[in-house]
N, C-alpha and C positions, 0 to 999 in steps of 0.2 A: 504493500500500500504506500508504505512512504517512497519508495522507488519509484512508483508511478505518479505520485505526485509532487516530487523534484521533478522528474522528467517534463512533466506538464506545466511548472513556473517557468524552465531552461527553455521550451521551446514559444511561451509566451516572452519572457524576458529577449528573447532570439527574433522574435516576431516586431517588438516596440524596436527593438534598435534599429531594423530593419528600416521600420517605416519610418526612425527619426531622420537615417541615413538620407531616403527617398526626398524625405520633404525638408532636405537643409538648403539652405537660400544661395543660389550661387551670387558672387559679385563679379564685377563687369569694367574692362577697364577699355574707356574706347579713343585710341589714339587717333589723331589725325593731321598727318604731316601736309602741311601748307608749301604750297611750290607756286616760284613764277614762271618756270617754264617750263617748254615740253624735256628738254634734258634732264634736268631736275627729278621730272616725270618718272622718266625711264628709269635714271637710276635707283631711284626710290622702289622703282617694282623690281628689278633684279635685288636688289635688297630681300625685301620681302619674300620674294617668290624661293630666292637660291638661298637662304641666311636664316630668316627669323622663323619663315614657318615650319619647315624642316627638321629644324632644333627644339621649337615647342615641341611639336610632335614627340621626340628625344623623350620629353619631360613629359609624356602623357597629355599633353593639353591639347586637345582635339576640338574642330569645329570652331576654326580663327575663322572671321571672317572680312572680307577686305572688299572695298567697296570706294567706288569713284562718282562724282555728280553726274547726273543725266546730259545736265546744262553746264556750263562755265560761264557766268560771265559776272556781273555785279554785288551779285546777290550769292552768287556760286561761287565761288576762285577754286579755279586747280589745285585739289587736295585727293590726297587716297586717305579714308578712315578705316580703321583696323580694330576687329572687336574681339576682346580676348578673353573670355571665360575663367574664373579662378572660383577652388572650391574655398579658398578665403583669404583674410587680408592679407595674411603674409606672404602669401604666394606674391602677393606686390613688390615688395625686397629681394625673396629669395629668388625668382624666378633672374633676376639680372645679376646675380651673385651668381647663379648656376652658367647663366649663359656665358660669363665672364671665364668661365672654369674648362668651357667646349672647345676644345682646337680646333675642331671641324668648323665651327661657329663664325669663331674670332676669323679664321683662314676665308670665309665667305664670305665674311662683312667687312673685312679689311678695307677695301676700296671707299664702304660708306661712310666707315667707322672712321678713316681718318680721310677723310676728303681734304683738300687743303681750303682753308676760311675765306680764300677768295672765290672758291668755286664751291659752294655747299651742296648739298643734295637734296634741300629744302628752305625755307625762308624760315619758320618756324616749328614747331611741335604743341600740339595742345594733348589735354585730357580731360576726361571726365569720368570720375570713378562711383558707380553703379550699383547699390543692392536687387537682387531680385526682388517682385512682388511676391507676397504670400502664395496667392494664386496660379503663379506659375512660378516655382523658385529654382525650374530647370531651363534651359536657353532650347528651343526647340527649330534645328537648324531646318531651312527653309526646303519641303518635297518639290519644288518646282524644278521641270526639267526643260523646260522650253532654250531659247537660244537666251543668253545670256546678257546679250547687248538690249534685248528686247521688255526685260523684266524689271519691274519697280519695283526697289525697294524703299520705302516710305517710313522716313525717320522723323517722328514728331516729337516738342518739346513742350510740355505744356509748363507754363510759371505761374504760380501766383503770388497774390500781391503782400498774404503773410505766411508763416509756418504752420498757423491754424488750418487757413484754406488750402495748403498744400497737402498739408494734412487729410484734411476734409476729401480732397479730388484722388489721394490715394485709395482712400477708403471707400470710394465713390466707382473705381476698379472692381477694387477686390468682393466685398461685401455686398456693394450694390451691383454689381456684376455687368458691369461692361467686359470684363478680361471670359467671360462666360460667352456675351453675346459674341463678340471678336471672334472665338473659340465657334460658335456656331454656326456664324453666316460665311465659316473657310477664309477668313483674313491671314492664315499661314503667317503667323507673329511668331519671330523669332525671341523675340523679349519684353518684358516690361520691366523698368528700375528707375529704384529710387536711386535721383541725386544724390550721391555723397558729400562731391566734393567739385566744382565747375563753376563757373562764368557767371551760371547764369539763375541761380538757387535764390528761395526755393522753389524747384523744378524737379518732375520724372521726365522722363522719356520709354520712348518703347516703339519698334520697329515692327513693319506690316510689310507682306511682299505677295506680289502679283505675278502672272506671267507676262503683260503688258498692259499697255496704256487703258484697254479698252474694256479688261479684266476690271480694273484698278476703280474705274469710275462706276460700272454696275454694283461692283462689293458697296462702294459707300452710297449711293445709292437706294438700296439694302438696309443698308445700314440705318440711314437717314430715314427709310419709311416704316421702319421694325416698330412695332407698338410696344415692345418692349423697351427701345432706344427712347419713347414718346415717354413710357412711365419713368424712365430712369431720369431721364432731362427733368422733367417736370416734379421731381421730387421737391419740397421743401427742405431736406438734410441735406441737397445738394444743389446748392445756388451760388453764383460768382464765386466759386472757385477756380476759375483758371481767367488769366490777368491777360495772357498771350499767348496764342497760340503759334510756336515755330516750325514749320514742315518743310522739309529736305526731300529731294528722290535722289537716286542713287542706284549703279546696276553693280552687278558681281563682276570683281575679275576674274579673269578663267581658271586664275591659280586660288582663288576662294573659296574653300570649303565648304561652302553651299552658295 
């Protein structure tokens, strides 16, 4: 009897950790290298493509994703954004102490790694570092298989105007279930995260992808006429929460993991 009921708490006790495992929130680190020209460009993606992603992989870190504007021009400036999934903070330290330690590594990024200051392989570096939502605290790389050039991906930012209502339009996700509806009408979202740490706080963001342009405007569409999307908006717990709205498109490089 007591044999079988050790065995019975071990494989409940076996069971919780599991599913603590399942639902740990990943965080998100999404760089994105600013260039003023196409040389820049190129270098930047032999970087990535021969060096960085490569070596994650090394370290188990799968499903980087790398991502260039639809558009250039004003509003857009020539950048490649890079999304890199970590099962937590410290993976933020460690991961560039590790890469630092890779000959392979170092030997492939050489050229980027010391470019000479007059000729750089970017103007800048930004970031923005990312908690999962509750809701989905796993990054769910995107099934589209269409051509690549053709496909949106749609990076939005929403700010508002305190911690409260930022607060509030998280919750207004998760709880109130927009990351459900999303989930429902096939928006293929790779992620939703809270701002850590960025520009433009406080702010989430969270990414949606399409196979193209004409996909992209039925889903919201959709979306817009869901009576569900009608009781969600129209809730009293969820009013002027979001300050601004900022939306990006963006397609996969071919060396992109989805």
């Amino acid at each position: 009897m007591y044999k079988t009921a050790y065995i019975s708490v071990l494989l409940l006790l076996l069971t919780i950790n599991t599913y603590s495992q399942a639902q740990q929130r990943e965080y998100y680190q999404l760089k994105t290298y600013l260039m003023d020209t196409e040389e820049q460009e190129n270098t930047t993606d032999q970087y990535l493509s021969k060096a960085l992603l490569p070596a994650l992989k090394k370290l188990n870190i799968k499903n980087v994703g790398v991502f260039k504007p639809r558009t250039i021009d004003s509003l857009n400036p020539r950048s490649i954004k890079v999304l890199i999934p970590m099962k937590g903070l410290g993976d933020l330290e460690t991961i560039e102490t590790k890469l630092q330690k890779d000959k392979v590594y170092m030997a492939a990024a050489k050229d980027f790694l010391d470019a000479p200051y007059k000729n750089p392989p970017y103007s800048r570096v930004e970031s923005v570092l990312l908690k999962a939502f509750v809701d989905m605290p796993k990054m769910k790389p995107s099934p589209l298989s269409g051509p690549r050039k053709d496909r949106i991906y749609e990076l939005r930012s929403y700010e508002s105007a305190t911690e409260a209502k930022y607060i509030n339009k998280v919750d207004m996700f998760n709880k109130g279930g927009e990351v459900n509806l999303f989930d429902n009408l096939g928006f293929n979202a790779v992620f939703y995260g809270e701002v850590l740490s960025g520009a433009t706080m406080p702010n989430l963001m969270y990414m949606t992808t399409f196979e193209n342009q004409a996909s992209r405007d039925a889903h919201w569409k959709s979306f817009s006429d869901s009576p569900v999307w009608t009781k969600i908006k129209t809730d009293p717990n969820y009013q002027n929460n979001v300050s601004k709205n900022v939306t990006r498109f963006f397609y996969p490089t071919e060396y992109s993991d989805y």
